[in-house]
N, C-alpha and C positions, 0 to 999 in steps of 0.2 A: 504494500500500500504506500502512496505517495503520502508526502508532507507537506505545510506550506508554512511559513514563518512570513508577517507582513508587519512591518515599522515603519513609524514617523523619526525623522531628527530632524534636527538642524545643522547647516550650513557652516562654518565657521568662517567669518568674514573676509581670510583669504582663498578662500574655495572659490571659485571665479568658474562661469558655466561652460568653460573651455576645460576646465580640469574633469567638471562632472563626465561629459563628452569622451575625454581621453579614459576614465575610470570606465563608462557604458562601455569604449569598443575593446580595452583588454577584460572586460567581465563577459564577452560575448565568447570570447574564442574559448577562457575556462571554463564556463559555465556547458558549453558545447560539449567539452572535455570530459565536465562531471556528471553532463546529462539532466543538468539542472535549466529549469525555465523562469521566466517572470518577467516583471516590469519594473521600470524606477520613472515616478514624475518627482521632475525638479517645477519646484512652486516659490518665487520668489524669495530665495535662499533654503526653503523647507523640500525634505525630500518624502518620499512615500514611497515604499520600495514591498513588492510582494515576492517571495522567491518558493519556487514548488519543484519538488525532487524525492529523491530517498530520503530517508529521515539522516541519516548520519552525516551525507553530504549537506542538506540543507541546515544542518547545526553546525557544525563546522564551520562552512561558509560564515551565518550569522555569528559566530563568535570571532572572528578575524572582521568581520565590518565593524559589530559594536567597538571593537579597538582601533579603530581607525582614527586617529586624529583631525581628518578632514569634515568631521561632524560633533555634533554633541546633542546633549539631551536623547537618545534615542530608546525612542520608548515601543514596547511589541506591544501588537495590539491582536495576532491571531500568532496563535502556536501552535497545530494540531494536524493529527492527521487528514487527510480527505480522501475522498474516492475514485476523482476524476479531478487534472488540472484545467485550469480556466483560460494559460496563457502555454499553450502545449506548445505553439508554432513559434514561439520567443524566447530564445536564451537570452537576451535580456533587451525589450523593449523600452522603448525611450522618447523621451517625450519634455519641452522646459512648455509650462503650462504659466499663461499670465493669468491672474487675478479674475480679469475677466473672462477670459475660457473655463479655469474653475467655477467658476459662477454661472455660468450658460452650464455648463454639465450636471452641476449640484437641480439645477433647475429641470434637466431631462431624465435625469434618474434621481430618484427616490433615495434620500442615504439614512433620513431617520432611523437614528436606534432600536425606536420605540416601537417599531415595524417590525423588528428583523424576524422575530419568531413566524412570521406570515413567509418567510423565503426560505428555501433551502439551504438546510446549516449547512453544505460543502461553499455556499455562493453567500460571505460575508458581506454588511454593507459596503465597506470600502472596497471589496474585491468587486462587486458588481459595479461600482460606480468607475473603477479603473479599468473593467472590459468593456462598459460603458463606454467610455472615454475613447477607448482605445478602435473599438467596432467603426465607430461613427467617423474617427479619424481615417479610417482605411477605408470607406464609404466614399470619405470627401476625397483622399488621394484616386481611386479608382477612376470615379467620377473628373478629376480635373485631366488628369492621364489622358482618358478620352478626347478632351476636347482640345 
């Protein structure tokens, strides 16, 4: 059975969103390595980062990020097994989200708390809100592709 471990930090104010950048493309090629998936939005110095795998690998991993000095505060907000991963096709998804993109999202999905027992416990609010996110963005890339 897979795992998913998903965290909020913060930024530390020399972390500049060229570094986050250069952190997404060498986490793609390990993550590929270790057969691990997920996403990171970077949110106006705030990161949000989901990662789903084996359990061992996806701990691991998470305890080599929390020591990361390019962040702080980082706090898990999902630690648990699941049944099925959300972001299968993404060793590690990326995404610098402004304020107002956050806010149009928050606006198309649903992320209240106080809801979440109505969803399926594998599809956390924040997890549905960032495939949320993420659908809709490869919707809008498709779509401009075309034209």
């Amino acid at each position: 059975m897979d795992y998913c471990i998903t965290y909020f930090s913060s930024a530390v104010p020399t972390t500049t969103e060229q570094i986050v950048v250069d952190i997404v493309n060498l986490s793609r090629v390990k993550n590929a390595r270790l057969g691990i998936t997920g996403v990171l939005l970077y949110i106006n110095g705030h990161i949000v980062q989901v990662i789903e795998g084996q359990q061992q690998a996806v701990e691991d991993l998470y305890k080599s990020i929390r020591a990361d000095p390019r962040h702080t505060d980082v706090r898990t907000v999902i630690d648990r097994p699941i049944t099925q991963r959300v972001f299968s096709n993404w060793y590690m998804g990326y995404e610098l989200l402004t304020t107002q993109q956050y806010e149009e999202v928050r606006d198309i999905i649903p992320i209240d708390p106080q809801h979440e027992s109505t969803w399926d416990i594998d599809q956390p609010v924040v997890v549905r809100m960032l495939k949320g996110f993420f659908d809709l963005n490869s919707r809008q890339r498709a779509i401009l592709g075309k034209l």
